[in-house]
Each structure stands twice: as C-alpha cells, then as structure tokens.
N, C-alpha and C positions, 0 to 999 in steps of 0.2 A: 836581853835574853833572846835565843836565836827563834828562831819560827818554827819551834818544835813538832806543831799540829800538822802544819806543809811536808815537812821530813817524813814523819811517820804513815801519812797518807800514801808517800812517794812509794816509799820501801814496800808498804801492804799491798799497794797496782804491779809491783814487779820492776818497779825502776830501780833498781839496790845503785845505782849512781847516779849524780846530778848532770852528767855526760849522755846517759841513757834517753833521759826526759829529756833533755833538749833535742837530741835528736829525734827524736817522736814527735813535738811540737814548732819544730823549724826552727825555734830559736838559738842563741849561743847561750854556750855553758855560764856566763856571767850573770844571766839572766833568772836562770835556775839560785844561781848562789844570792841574787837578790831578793828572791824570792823567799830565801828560806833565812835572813838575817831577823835581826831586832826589828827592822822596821820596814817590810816588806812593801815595794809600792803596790797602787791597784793596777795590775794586769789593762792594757790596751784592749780596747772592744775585740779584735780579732782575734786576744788571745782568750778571751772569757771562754766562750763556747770550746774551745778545745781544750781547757783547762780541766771544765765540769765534766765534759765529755771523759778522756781520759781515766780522770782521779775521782769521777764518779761522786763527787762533793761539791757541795756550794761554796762560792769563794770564801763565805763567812765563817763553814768549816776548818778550811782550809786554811785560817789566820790570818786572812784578810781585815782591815777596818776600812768599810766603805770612805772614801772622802766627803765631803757637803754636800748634800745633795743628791748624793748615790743611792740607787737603787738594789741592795742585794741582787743577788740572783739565786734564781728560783733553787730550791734543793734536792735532796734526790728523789723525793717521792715519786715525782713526776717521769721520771728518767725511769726507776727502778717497777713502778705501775704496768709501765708500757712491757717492760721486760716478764714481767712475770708475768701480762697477761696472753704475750707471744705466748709462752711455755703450757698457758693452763693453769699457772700459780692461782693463789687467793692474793690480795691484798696486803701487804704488811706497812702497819702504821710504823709511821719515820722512826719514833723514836723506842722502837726494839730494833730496828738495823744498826747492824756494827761491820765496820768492814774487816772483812777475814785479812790475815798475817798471809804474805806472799808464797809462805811453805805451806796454805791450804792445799792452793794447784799441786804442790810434791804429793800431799798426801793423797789428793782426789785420781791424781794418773797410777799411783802405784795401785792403788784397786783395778781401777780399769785395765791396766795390764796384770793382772790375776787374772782378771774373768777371761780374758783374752786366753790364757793362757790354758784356763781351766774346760774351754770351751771345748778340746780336741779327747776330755775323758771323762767330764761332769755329766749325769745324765740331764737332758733336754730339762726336760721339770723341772729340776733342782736348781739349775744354772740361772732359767728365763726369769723367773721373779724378783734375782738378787740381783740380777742384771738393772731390770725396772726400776724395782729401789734404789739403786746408786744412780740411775737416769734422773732419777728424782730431787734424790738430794743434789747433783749437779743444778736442774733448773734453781734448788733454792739459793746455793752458792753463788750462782750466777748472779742475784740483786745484791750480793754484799759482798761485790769484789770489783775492782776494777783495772783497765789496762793489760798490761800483760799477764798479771794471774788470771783476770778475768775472760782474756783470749786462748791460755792454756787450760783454763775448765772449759770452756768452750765444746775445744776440738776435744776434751776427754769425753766431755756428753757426749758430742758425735759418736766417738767410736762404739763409748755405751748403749744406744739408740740401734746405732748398726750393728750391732752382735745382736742387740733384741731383735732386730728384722730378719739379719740371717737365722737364727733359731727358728722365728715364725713361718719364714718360709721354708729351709731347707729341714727342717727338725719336726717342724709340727703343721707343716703343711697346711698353713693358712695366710695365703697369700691377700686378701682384705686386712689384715687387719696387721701383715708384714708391710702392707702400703703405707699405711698410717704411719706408722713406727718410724718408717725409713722417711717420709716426709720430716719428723721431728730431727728424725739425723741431720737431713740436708739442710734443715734450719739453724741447729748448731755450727755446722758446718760455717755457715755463712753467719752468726757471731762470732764467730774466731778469724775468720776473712782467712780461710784452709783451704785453698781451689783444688789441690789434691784430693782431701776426707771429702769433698765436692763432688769431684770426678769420680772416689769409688761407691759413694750411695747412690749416684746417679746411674752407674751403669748398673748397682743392686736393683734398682727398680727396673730398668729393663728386662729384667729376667718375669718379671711378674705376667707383662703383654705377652714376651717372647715364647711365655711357656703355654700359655694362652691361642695361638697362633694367628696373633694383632701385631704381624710383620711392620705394619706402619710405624704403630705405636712404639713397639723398642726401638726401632731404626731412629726416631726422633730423641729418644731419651740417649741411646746413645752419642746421636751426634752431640748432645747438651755436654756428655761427659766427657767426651775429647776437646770440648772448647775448653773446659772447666780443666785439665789434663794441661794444654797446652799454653795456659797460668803460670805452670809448676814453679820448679825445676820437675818435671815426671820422669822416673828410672825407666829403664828398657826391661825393669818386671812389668811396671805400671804400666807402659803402651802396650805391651805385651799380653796380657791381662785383660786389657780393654777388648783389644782382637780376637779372643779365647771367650770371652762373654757375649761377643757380637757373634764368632761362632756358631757356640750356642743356639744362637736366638734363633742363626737363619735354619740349622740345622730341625728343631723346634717345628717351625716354618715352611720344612719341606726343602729348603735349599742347601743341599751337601755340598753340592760344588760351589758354590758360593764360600760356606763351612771351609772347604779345606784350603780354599784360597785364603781367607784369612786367616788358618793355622799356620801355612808356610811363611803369611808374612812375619807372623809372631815370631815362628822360630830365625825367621833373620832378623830380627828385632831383638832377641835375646844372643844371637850368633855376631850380631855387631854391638854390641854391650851400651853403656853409656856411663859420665862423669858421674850423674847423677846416683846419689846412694836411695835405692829404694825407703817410701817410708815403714817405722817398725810395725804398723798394725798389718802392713802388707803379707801374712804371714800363713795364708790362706794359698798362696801362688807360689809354684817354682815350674824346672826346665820339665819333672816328671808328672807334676798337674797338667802340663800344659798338653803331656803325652796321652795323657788320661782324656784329656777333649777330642785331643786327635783321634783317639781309639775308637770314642764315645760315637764320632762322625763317621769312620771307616765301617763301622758297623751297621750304621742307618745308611749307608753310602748300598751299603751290599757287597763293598769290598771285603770279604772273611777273611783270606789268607793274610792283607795286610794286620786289619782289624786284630788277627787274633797275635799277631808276631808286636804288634804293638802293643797291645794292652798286657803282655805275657813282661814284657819287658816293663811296662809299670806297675806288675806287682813285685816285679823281684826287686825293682829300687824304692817300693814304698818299705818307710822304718814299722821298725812294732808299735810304737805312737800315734801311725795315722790310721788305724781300724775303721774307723768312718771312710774313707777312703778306699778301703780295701775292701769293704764290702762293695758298695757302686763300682769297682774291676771288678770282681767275681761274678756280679750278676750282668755283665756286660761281656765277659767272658762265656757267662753259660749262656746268655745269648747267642753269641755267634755259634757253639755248638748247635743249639737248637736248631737255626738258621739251618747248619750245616748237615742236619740228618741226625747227629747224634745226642741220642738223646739220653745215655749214660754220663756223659761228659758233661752234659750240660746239668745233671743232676745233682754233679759230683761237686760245680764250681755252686750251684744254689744253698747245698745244702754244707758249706765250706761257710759260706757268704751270712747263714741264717745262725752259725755255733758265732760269728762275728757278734751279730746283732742282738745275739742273748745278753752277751758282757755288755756292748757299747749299744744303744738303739740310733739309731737312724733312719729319718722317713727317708730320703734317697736310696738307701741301700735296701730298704722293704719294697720299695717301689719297683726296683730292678728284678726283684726275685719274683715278683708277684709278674710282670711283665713276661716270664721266662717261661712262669709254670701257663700261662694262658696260650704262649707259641706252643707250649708242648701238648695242647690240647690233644692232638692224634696220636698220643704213644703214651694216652693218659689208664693205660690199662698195662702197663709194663708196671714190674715189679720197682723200678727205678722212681717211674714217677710216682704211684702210689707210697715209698718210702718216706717221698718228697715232701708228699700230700699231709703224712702223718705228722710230721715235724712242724710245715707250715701251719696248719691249722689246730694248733692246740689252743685253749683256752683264751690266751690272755689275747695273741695275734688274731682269731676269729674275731673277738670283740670288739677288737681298734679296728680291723678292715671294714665292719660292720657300719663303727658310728660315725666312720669318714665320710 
C-alpha cells in the first residue's frame, strides 16, 4: 500500500506534484516517489528538518516507521506554539489540529480580495472590523497549514492587516494603533517570505513619522522599503509608489523641492515602464495618484497656477469609483483658491468635496476641507464662507471634529 498519509499531507502544503516538492526541498523527483511508496525509507538527517518544516508534520505523521533505535521527531506542537504565539494566538492542544485542504488559501485570498475591493465604497466602520476578523482567522489558519498554502495565507493576512492599517490611519485617523496593525502586516509579510507585501507595509509605516514631521524616522523606514523593493521582481508602479510616499513625507517635512524632485523621478519611472507586472493588491496607485501628490506638493510648494492646472486635470481623470479621492482634489483645490484670494471658488470646491463625504466618509478628505475653511479665516464673514460653515458644522461632523 502506497504512503497515502505522505501524499495527502503534500497536496494539503500546496505541492499538487511530487516534482513541486522536490524542488522546494533540493532533492530529485525519485526521492519524492520514494517517499510516497509501500515502504518509505527514513529521510537522511538533512532532510528531517526540512521535511517537518515544509509539511509541517512529524515524520511519524507523515508515514514514516522510525528504523531501531530512532528517535521520532518532535511534532507539531512545537513548531505550530511558536507560530501562534508570534500572532497573539492562544495555544491549540495537537490533537484538535488538522491540516487544512490546499483550496483553504483559494478560499482565504478570495475574501481578502473583497475587502480589498470593497474598501473604495464600504463605509470605514463597517469594513475595519470584518477586515480584523478575517486577519484572525488567517493567524488561526496559519497553525494548520503548511508550505505553499501556508505562504499563500501568509501574504493574504498581510494584505488583511495592511487594509486594517490603511483604514486606521487614512480613515479613522489613528495612527498608534495603524502602527501596530501594520507591524502585524510586515510580520505576515515575512511568513510568506513576500519582500514586495514587505516593501509596501514598510513604506505604510513611514507615512505615520512622515506625517508627524520625524524626517529621520520615515527617511529610515523608507530606505528599509526600497531594500525590501529591490528583492522583487518590483513593477515601475511599485518604485514609483515608493517615490510618491517619500514625497509625501519630505513634503510633510517641509521639503517641496525635495518633493518635487522625487515626483519627476517617479514620473520617468512610470514613463520608462518595466517587464515586471505590478502586484494585484497594488491597486491603491496609478499615473493620476501619482498627479494627485504632485498637485498635493505644488500647492504646499506655493506654486498655484501649476498646483491648480494639475490637480484640475486629476479630477477630470478620476472615475465615479474613486469618491475618496475626489474629495482630497476638491479640498486641495479649494485650497489653492484660498491661497489665491478667492474665496468663492474655494468655497465652491469645499462644499463640492463635503456632498462627497456625506455618501463616502473620509478622514483625508474632512481633513482638507477643514484645512481650507481655517485659510479662509479673513473672509470668514462673506456669505460664501458662512454657507460653508452651515453645511460643515452640522451635527454629526461637529461631534467627530470634536472627539478627535
């Protein structure tokens, strides 16, 4: 009778071939097929450890019979302990672990790409909790799976973790506890050995210092993300991306020129393309985000007339989709009105920006308007701003500005 327990094990880690596993573990495919006969020998000391490791089983699971004198090896408890107790897990005694079917990871990434997806219409509240709970049930997956399912939940918690941190900070504006969060990412991250999902939690966390104005601090998290970036294969989004978040920072920071010099490289970084195919969570960035930082800087720069010909030009190419979006150009828009004297115009993009944020909420885009109505302090007696004033401070928006 062939080594049925071995087989089954294999297929449950994501090796669906005996070709797969040998290549994972250095050996030849005949080895595998030895492995998995009537009479399996015992694996060579070198290959013990990477056996358990892999297939996440003790050999004895595995269909092994020790020879005389052999000492089993240790089972998973031990292995599976350490793992959960990275996560935060509780303890799970051996024998309620079962290893999950390889189509777990099918079914654990199709959620994760929901939320992903749901992320650009679902209100904040509703999304951030369900997010947490699939982050959850990833860690628990994660003890009862091994190999490449076990590398594919991985990086699916990653991405889970990192949509919790982008909500915490870009959505509900608490960057403490969007650190945390994004730590847990960059820890999946590095279970699934993703130097990409690496690269972009990493350069998430810089925005935290950056926005802070701890120039050091992000300039360091970033350089961590360009090493981790330059792992890849990284798309000319992803470098591009990277340089639009450093942006940011230095912008942030005080440093425009600095800012715009790293927007220009982005844009010949996306103007010379690359083989490489961006990855799908990358979904957050393209050529008209990229315009949107640029905008974002020509405006803190002082440059207006560019400022406002650019940011005009990324709301006519933003879709009806990205209303998040569209709010943060309106109020960067009615910014540069302001800037610029006029303070109808600038009224006009706030109060454009604020019928946005009634459908979709967004803490960046309340944060722009509210930024806009403070420039407009001296023309705070014009019938404009006062309109302004009525719409922004109704009830529910006085309250949240309140208990920020």
């Amino acid at each position: 009778m062939a080594n049925t327990r071995f087989k089954a094990v294999r297929l449950a880690a994501g090796y669906h071939s005996q070709e797969s596993l040998a290549k994972a573990l250095g050996v030849g495919v005949r080895q595998v097929r030895r492995w998995e006969s009537d009479t399996p020998p015992w694996p060579h000391p070198e290959q013990v450890q990477a056996l358990t490791r892999l297939l996440g089983q003790s050999l004895d699971d595995l269909g092994f019979t020790p020879p005389g004198g052999a000492v089993p090896t240790p089972g998973r408890r031990t292995v599976l302990a350490a793992t959960a107790g990275a996560f935060g897990l509780a303890a799970v005694p051996t024998q309620a672990l079962a290893m999950q079917p390889a189509s777990a990871a099918d079914d654990y990434e199709a959620v994760t790409r929901s939320h992903r997806r749901l992320y650009w219409t679902v209100a904040p509240a509703t999304l951030h909790p369900a997010a947490l709970a699939h982050a959850t049930l990833g860690c628990a997956l994660l003890t009862e799976t091994a190999g490449q399912t076990r590398a594919r939940i991985a990086a699916a918690l990653s991405e889970s973790y990192l949509l919790a941190g982008r909500i915490e900070f870009f959505d509900m504006r608490d960057a403490d506890r969007a650190a945390d969060t994004l730590l847990r990412a960059l820890q999946a991250a590095g279970e699934a050995d993703d130097p990409l999902l690496g690269a972009a939690v990493l350069a998430h966390t810089a925005f935290i210092p950056g926005w802070a104005g701890r120039r050091d601090e992000a300039v360091e998290r970033m350089v961590a993300a360009r090493t981790y970036a330059r792992r890849g294969p990284a798309s000319a989004e992803l470098l591009a991306w990277l340089d639009a978040v450093e942006a940011e920072c230095e912008t942030r920071c005080g440093n425009a020129r600095t800012a715009l010099h790293l927007i220009g490289h982005a844009e010949d970084v996306l103007a010379a393309g690359s083989e490489h195919e961006s990855p799908e969570w990358l979904d957050w960035f393209s050529p008209v985000r990229l315009a949107a930082f640029k905008g974002n800087t020509q405006l803190r720069a002082g440059h207006l007339p560019q400022a406002r010909t650019t940011l005009q030009g990324v709301l006519d190419a933003l879709t009806s989709a990205e209303e998040k979006q569209q709010t943060v150009v309106l109020g960067d828009l009615a910014a540069v009105e302001a800037a610029a004297g006029q303070p109808e115009a600038a009224c006009e993009y706030a109060q454009r920006a604020l019928g946005l944020l009634e459908r979709t909420w967004y803490a960046m885009g309340m944060d722009r308007v509210r930024e806009v109505r403070r420039a407009l302090a001296p023309h705070q007696h014009e019938q404009c701003v006062r309109d302004l004033d009525d719409r922004l401070y109704q009830w529910g928006t006085t309250v949240s500005a309140l208990a920020r």
